[in-house]
N, C-alpha and C positions, 0 to 999 in steps of 0.2 A: 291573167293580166301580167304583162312585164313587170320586173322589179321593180320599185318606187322607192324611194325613200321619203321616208316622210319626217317635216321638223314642225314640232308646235311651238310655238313662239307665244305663246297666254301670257307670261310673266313679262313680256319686251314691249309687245303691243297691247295688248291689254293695261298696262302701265300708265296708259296714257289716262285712264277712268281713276285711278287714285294715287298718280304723282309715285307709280312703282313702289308703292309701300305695302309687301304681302308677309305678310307672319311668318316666323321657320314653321310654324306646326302647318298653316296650310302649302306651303311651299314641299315639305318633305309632301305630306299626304299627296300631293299632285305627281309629286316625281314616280314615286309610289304606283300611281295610276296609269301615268304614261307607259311605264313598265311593261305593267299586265297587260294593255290592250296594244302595243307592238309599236310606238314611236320609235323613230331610229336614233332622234337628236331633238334634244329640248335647249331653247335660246333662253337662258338665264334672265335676261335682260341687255343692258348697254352696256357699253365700258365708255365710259366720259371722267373727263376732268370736272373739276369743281363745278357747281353752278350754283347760279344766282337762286337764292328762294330753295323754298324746302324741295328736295328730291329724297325718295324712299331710296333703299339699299339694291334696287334692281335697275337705277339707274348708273351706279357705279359698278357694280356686279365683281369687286374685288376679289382676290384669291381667297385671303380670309373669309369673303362672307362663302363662298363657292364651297369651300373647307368647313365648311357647319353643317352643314345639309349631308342625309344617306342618299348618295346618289346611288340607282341602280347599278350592276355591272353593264346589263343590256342599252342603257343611255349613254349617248354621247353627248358632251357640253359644248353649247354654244354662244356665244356673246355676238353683238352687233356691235359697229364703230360707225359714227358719221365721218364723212370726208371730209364734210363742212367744217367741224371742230378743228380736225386735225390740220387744213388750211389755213383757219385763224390763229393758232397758237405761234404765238412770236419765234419760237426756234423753228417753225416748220414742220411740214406732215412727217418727215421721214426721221427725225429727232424723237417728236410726237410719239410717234406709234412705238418707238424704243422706250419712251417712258410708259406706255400704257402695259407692254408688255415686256415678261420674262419668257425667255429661254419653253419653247411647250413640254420640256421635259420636267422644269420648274411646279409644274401645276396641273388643275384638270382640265383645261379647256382644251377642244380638240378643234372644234373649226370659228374660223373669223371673219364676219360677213361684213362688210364694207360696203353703207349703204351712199350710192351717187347719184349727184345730178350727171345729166350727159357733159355740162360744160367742166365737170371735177371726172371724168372717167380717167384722165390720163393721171393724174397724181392716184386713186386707188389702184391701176394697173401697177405705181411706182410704188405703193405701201407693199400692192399684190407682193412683189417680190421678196421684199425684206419679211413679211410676215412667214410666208413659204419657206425663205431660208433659214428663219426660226424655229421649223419644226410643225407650224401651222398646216391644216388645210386652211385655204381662203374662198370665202365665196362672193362673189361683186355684186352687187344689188343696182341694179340700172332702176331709179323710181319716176314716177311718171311716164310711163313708159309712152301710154296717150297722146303726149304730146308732141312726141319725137318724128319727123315723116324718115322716108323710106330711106334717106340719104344716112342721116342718120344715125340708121339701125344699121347701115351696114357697113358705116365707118367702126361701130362697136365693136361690130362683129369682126373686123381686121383686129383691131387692139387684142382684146381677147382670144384672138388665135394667137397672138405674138407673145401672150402674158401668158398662158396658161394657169388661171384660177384653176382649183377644181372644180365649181360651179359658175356659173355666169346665171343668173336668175333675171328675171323682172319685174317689175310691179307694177300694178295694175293702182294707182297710189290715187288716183281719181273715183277708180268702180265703176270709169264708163265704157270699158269696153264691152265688145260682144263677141260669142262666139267665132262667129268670121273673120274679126279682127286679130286674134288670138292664131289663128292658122296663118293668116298673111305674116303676121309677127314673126311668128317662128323661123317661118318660110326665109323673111329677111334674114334674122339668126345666123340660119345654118348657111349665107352663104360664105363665111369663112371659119365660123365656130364649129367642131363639130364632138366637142365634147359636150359634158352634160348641162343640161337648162333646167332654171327652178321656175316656179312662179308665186308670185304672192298677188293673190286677189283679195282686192277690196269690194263689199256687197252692196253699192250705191242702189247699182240697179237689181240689183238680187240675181244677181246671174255668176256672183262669185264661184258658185259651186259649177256649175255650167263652162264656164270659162278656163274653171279647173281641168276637168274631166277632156276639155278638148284639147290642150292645152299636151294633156299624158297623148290624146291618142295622135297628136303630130311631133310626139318625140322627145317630149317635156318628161323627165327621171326623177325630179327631185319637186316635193309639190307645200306648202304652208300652211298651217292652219291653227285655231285658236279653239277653247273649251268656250261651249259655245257661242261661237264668234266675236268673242270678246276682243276688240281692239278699236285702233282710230276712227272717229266719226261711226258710217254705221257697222262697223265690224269688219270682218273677214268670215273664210270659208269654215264652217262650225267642224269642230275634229271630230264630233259624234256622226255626222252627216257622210264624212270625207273616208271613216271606217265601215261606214256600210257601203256606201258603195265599191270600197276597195273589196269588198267579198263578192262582190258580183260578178 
C-alpha cells in the first residue's frame, strides 16, 4: 500500500466524552502507545482561547502543558484551531492566531489544522498563510463536507490550490456519507488541488472505516482516526481497526 500517514486525534475528539480532561499519566501511556504501533502525528487536542464553563487542559493544549508530557521522538505534535473562534475574537482571525501562537521554533507543535465551515474557508486560507510563515505545517479541515454540492467543492479546490496548506482534508462531520460519495468527492478535489488530501470520518452509518479505505485508494495520503473510535456523537474510524487493515 502507498505511504499513508496517519494522525490519531483520541485526545481532540475524544474530548468531546469528558470536556478534554485526561490525566498526564494516561496521556504519556497513550503517546507511548502510538509510538510503538507507528502513528505519524498525534492531535494533542485544540488550541482555544478562554471559555465559558469548565474545559480540561486538552482543550487549550498550551506549550506548558505540551512541555510535561514524554513525547516520542517518532511523533509529531498536533493541535486543532477553529476558524469560528478566531472570527469572533474582537481583534480578528489574523491578530488571533498571532496570540494563539509563537514562532514553531518556540515549541513542539509541528502542524496546525484549521477546522472550517465552507462559508470561513477564505479567512483559514488567510490564517493558512501566516501560520506557514511561522514555521508551521498547516492543514485545512473543510467539515461537513456532506453538505456542500459540487460547485462548492470546486470553488475549495481553486482556494487551496492558491494557499497551499500542506494538507487540505475533509470531514465527513455528519457520518452520512457512502463509499461512492467519497470517490465523486475527491474526484471534485482534485480538480485544482493536487496536493495531499486527509479525511476525517465520522461512523453515523458505520461506514467510517469503509469510506476511509476508499477514500486512500482514490488518492487520499493522509487518513484520522481515534483509540477505539472515541470521539463526536457516534465516533470515528477505530485506530485498532484502521492498523490492520493498513497491513493488508
Amino acid at each position: 500500500m502507498k505511504k499513508i500517514t496517519l494522525l490519531d486525534c483520541t485526545l481532540r475528539d475524544g474530548g468531546y466524552y469528558n470536556n478534554w480532561d485526561f490525566s498526564n499519566e494516561l496521556v504519556n501511556e497513550y503517546l507511548k502507545v502510538m509510538s510503538l504501533v507507528g502513528i505519524n502525528y498525534v492531535e494533542l487536542g485544540f488550541r482555544s482561547f478562554k471559555s465559558r464553563g469548565f474545559k480540561g487542559p486538552s482543550w487549550y493544549t498550551t506549550d506548558s502543558y505540551i512541555e510535561s508530557f514524554k513525547i516520542p521522538k517518532s511523533l509529531k505534535v498536533a493541535v486543532m484551531v477553529n476558524v469560528s473562534e478566531l472570527l469572533s475574537h474582537p481583534l480578528g482571525p489574523i491578530k488571533a492566531i498571532k496570540l494563539l501562537f509563537k514562532k514553531s521554533k518556540k515549541n513542539k507543535i509541528k502542524l496546525v489544522r484549521l477546522a472550517t465551515h465552507y462559508e470561513e474557508f477564505n479567512t483559514a486560507a488567510a490564517v493558512c498563510k501566516v501560520l506557514k510563515n511561522m514555521g508551521y505545517e498547516v492543514g485545512i479541515n473543510l467539515m461537513q463536507i456532506s453538505e456542500q454540492n459540487k460547485e462548492k467543492i470546486i470553488s475549495i479546490s481553486k482556494i487551496a490550490h492558491d494557499t497551499k496548506p500542506d494538507v487540505l482534508y475533509f470531514a465527513d462531520s455528519l457520518g452520512s456519507m457512502l463509499p461512492l460519495g467519497i470517490s465523486n468527492l475527491i474526484s471534485n478535489l482534485r480538480s485544482h488541488w493536487k496536493g495531499p488530501i486527509g479525511i476525517h470520518a465520522h461512523d453515523n452509518l458505520k461506514k467510517a472505516i469503509d469510506n476511509t479505505l476508499e477514500a486512500i485508494n482514490e488518492s487520499a495520503n493522509w487518513v484520522d482516526s481515534t483509540v477505539t473510535g472515541m470521539g463526536r456523537g457516534p465516533g470515528n474510524v477505530q485506530t485498532e481497526y484502521l492498523l490492520i487493515e493498513m497491513e493488508n
